[in-house]
LUMMAR-812001 format. One record per residue (C-alpha): residue number from 1; residue in one letter; y, z, x. Coordinates in steps of 0.1 Angstrom, whole numbers. Layout:
BEGIN
<atom><num>NUM</num><residuo>a</residuo><y>Y</y><z>Z</z><x>X</x></atom>
...
//
This chain:
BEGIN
<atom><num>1</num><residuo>x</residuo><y>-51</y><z>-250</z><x>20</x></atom>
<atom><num>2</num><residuo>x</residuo><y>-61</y><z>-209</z><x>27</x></atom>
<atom><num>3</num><residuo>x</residuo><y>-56</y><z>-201</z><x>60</x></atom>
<atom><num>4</num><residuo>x</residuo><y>-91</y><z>-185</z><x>70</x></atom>
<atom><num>5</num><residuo>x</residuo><y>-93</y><z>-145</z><x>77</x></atom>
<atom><num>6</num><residuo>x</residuo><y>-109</y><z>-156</z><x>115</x></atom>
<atom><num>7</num><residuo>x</residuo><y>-78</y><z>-185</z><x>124</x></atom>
<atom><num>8</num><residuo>x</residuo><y>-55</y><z>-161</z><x>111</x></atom>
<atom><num>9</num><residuo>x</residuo><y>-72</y><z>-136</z><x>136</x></atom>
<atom><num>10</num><residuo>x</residuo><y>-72</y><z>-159</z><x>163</x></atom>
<atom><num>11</num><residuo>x</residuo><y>-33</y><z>-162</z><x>158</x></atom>
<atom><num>12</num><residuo>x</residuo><y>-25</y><z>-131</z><x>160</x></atom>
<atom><num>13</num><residuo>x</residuo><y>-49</y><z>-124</z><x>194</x></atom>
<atom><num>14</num><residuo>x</residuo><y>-27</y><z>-152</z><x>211</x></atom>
<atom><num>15</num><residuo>x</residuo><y>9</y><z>-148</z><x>199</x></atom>
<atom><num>16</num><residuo>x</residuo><y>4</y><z>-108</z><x>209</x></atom>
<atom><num>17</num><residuo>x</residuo><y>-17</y><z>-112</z><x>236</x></atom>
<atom><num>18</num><residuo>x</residuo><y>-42</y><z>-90</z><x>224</x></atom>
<atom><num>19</num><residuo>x</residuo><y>-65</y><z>-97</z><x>249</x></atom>
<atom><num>20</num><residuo>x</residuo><y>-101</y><z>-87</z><x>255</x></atom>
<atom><num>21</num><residuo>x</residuo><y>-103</y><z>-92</z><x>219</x></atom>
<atom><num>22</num><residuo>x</residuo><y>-122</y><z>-117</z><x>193</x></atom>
<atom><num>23</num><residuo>x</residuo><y>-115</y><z>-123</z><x>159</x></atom>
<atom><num>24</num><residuo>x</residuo><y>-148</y><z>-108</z><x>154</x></atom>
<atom><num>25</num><residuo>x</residuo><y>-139</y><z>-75</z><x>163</x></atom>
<atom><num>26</num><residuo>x</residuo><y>-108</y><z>-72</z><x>139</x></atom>
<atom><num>27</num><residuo>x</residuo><y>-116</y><z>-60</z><x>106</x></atom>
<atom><num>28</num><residuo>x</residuo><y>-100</y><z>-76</z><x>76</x></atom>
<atom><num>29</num><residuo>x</residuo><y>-89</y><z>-36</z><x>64</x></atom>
<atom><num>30</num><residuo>x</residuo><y>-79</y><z>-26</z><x>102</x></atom>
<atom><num>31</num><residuo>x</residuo><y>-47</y><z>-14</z><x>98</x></atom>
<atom><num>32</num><residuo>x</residuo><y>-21</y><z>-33</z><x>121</x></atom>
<atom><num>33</num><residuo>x</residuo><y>-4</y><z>-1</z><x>130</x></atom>
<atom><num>34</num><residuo>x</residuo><y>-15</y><z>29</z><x>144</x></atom>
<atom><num>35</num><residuo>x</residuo><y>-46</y><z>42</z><x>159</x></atom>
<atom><num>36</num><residuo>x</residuo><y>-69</y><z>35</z><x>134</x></atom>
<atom><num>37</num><residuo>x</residuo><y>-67</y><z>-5</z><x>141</x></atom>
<atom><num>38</num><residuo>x</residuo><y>-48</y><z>-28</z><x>160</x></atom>
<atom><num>39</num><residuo>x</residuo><y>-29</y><z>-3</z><x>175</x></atom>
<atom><num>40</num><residuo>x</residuo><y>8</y><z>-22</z><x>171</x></atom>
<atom><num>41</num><residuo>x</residuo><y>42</y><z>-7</z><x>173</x></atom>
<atom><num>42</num><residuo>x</residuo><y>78</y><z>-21</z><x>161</x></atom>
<atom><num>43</num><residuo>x</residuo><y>82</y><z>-42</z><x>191</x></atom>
<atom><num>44</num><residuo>x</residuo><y>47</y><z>-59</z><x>181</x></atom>
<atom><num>45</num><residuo>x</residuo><y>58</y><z>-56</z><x>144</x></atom>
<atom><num>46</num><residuo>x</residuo><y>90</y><z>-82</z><x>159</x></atom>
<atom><num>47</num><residuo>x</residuo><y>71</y><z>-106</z><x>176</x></atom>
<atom><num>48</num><residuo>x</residuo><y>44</y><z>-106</z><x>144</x></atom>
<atom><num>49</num><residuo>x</residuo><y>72</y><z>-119</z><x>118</x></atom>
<atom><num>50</num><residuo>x</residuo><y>83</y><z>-141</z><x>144</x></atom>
<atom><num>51</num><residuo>x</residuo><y>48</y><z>-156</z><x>148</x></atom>
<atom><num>52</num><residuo>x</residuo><y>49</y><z>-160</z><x>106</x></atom>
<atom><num>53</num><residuo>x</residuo><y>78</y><z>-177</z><x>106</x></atom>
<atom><num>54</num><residuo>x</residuo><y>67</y><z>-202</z><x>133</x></atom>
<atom><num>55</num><residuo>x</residuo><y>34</y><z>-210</z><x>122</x></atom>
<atom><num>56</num><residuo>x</residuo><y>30</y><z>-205</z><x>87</x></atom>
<atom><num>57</num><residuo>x</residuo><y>65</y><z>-210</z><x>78</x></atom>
<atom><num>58</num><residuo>x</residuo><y>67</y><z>-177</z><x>60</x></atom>
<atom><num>59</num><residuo>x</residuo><y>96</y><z>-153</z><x>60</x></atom>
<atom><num>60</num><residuo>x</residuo><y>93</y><z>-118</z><x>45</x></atom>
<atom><num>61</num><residuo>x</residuo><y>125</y><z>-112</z><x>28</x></atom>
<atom><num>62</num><residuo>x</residuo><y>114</y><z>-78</z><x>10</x></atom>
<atom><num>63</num><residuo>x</residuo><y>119</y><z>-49</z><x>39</x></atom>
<atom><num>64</num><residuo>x</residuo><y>107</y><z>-29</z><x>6</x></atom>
<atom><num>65</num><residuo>x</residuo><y>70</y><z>-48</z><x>11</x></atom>
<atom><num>66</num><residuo>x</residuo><y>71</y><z>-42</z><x>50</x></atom>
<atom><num>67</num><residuo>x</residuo><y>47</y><z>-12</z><x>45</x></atom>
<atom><num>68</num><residuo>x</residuo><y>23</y><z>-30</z><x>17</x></atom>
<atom><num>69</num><residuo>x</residuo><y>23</y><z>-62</z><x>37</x></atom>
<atom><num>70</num><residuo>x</residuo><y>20</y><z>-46</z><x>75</x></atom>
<atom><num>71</num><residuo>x</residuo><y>-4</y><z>-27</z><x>60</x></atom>
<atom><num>72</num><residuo>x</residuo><y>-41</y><z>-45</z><x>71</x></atom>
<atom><num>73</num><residuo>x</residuo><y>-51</y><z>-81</z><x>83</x></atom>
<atom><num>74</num><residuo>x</residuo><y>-62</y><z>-86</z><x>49</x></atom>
<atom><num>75</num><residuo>x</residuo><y>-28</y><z>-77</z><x>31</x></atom>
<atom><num>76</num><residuo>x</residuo><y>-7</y><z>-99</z><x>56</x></atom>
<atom><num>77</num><residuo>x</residuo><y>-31</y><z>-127</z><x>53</x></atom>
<atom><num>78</num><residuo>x</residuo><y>-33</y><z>-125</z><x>12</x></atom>
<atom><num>79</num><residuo>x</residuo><y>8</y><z>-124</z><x>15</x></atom>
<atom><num>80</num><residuo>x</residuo><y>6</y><z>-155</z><x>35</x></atom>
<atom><num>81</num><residuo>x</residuo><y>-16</y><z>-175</z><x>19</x></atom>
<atom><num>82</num><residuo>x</residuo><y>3</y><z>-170</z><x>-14</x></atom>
<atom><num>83</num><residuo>x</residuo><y>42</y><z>-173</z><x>-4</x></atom>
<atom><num>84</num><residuo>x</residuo><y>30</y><z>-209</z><x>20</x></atom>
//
């Protein structure tokens, strides 16, 4: 079963402790990284594939897709929904 784009958001609020946040306010095409969006940086970027691995049971073996993959709640979502 699809994880949805909202418990997906949810997950990510907690395991980073984005707090003062709601899935509502995250946009499916915020980028993780950066100013624009989430505003994560490589130590976040850490405890993100860490969080994968633990609850999805995901492991990104491609450092080649890190950019593609990192690079929007959508994109990361779609990549774990498919490799599940």
């Amino acid at each position: 079963m699809a994880i949805s784009s909202n418990e997906f958001k949810q997950v990510l609020i907690d395991g980073l402790n984005l707090e003062d946040m709601t899935p509502d306010e995250i946009n499916d095409n915020d980028p993780l990284f950066g100013d624009d969006g989430l505003g994560l940086d490589s130590v976040d970027s850490i405890e993100l594939v860490l969080i994968i691995e633990k609850e999805y049971g995901v492991k990104i073996q491609n450092p080649e897709l890190y950019n593609e993959i990192f690079s929007s709640v959508e994109n990361l979502l779609k990549y774990i929904n498919e490799n599940k």
